[in-house]
C-alpha positions in Angstrom: 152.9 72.6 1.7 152.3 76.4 1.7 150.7 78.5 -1.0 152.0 82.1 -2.5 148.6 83.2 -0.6 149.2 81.1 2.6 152.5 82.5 3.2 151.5 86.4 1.6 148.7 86.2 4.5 150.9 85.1 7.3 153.6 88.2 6.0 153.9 91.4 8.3 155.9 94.4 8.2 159.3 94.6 9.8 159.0 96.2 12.9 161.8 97.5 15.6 161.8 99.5 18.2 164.3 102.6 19.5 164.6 103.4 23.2 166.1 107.1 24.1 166.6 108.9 26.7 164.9 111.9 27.9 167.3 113.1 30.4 170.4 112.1 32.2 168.7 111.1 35.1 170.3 108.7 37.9 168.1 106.0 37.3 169.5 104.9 33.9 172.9 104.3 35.5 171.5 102.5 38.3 169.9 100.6 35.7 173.6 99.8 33.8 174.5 98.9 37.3 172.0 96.5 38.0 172.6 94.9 34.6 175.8 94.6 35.4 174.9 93.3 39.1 172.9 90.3 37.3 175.5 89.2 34.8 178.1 88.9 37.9 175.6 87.3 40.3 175.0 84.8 37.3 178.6 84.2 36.2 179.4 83.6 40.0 176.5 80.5 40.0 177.9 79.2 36.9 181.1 79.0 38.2 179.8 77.4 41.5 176.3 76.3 42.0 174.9 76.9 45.2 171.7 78.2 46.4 173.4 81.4 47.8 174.6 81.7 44.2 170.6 80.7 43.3 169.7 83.4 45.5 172.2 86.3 44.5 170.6 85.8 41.0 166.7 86.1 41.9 168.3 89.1 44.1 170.0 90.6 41.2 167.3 90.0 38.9 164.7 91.9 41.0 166.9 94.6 41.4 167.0 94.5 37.7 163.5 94.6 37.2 163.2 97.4 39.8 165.7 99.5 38.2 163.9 99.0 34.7 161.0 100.1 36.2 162.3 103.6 37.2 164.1 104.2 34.1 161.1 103.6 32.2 159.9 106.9 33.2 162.9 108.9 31.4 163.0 106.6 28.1 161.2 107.2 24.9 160.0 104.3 23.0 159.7 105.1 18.8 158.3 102.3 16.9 159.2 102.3 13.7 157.5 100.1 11.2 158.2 99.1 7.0 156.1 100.9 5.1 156.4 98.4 2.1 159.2 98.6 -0.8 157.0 100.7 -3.2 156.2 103.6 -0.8 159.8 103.5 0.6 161.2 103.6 -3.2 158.9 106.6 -3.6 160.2 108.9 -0.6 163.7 108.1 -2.0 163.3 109.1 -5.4 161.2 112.4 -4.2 163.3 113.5 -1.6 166.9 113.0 -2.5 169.9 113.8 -0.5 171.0 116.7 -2.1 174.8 117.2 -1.2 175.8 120.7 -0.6 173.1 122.3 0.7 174.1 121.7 4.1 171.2 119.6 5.4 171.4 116.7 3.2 168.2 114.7 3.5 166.7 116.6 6.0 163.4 116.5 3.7 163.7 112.9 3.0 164.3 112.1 6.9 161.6 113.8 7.9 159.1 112.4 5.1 160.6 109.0 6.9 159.9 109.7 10.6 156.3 110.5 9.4 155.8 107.5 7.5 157.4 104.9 9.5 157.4 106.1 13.5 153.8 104.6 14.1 154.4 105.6 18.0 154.6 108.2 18.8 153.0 109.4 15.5 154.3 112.3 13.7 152.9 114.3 10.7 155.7 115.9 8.2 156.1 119.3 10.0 156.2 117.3 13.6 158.8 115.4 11.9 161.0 118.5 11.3 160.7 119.5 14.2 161.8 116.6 16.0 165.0 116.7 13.4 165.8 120.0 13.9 165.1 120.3 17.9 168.5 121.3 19.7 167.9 119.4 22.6 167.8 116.2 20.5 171.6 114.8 19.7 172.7 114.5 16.3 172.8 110.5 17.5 169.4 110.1 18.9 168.2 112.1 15.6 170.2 109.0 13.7 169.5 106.3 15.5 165.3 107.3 14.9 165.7 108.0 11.3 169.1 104.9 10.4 165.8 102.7 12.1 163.1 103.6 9.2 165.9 102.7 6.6 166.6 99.8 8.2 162.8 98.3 8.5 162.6 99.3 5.1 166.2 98.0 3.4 167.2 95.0 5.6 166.3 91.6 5.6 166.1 89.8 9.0 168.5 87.0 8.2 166.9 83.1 10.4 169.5 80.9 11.3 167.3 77.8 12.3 170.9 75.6 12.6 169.7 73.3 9.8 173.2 73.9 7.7 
C-alpha cells in the first residue's frame, strides 16, 4: 500500500507537446500521403492476409518513416510543461483578460509561453514576440498558448478497463 509521500515522490508535471510547421513545404504532404499509404496497405492485410499484404505494410511503413524524417526538418517542437496550480493561479489573477482593449490576454499569454514552453525556452519579451510575429497564424499562436492552459487545468483522465 502506498504512502501520501510514496505517491507525492512518484508525481510529475503534466507534460505535452505541440508540433508546427515552419513552412508549407512538400514534405509534409508527402508525409499525410504516406500516412495515408500505411493505413490502406494495413486495412488491405486485414481484410486478406497474405505476405504481399505483409510486405505492402513494412513497405508503407518505411515510406512512413522516411517521410517523417524529411518533414522533421520544417516542424517545430514546443514543449510545454505544468508549472504547478499555485504558480498557474498566480499568472491568472495578475494578468487578466481584460475585454475591450483589443488584445485580451495578450499579457497573460505571454507570461504563459514563458513559464510553461520549457523548449524552446522563452523569456517574457521573447514571448511577445512570438505572439505578436505576423508570420505566425492566429492558430499556431493558440494551439502554443490553449497547450500551457491545458497542462495546467486538465486532468489526464486513465481508463484501466476495471469498470
Amino acid at each position: 500500500m502506498s504512502t501520501w509521500s510514496d505517491i507525492r515522490a512518484r508525481k510529475q508535471a503534466r507534460q505535452t507537446e505541440v508540433v508546427l510547421a515552419l513552412d508549407d513545404d512538400p514534405a509534409l504532404d508527402e508525409l499525410d500521403r504516406a500516412r495515408g499509404a500505411l493505413r490502406a496497405a494495413e486495412a488491405r492485410s486485414a481484410r486478406q492476409p497474405s505476405e504481399e499484404g505483409t510486405a505492402a505494410v513494412e513497405s508503407a511503413r518505411s515510406a512512413l518513416d522516411a517521410a517523417r524524417a524529411i518533414a522533421e526538418e520544417h516542424v517545430v517542437r514546443f514543449a510545454v510543461r505544468s508549472i504547478g496550480r499555485a504558480a498557474y493561479g498566480e499568472i491568472l489573477a495578475e494578468y487578466p483578460a481584460e475585454e475591450g482593449k483589443g488584445d485580451e490576454g495578450a499579457e497573460q499569454a505571454a507570461q504563459m509561453v514563458a513559464a510553461c514552453v520549457v523548449e524552446p525556452a522563452f523569456s517574457v519579451e521573447e514571448a511577445r514576440q512570438f505572439l505578436t510575429d505576423p508570420e505566425w497564424s492566429r492558430g499556431e499562436v493558440l494551439q502554443v498558448v490553449q497547450a500551457c492552459h491545458h497542462v495546467n487545468s486538465e486532468a489526464r483522465k486513465v481508463d484501466l478497463g476495471n469498470s
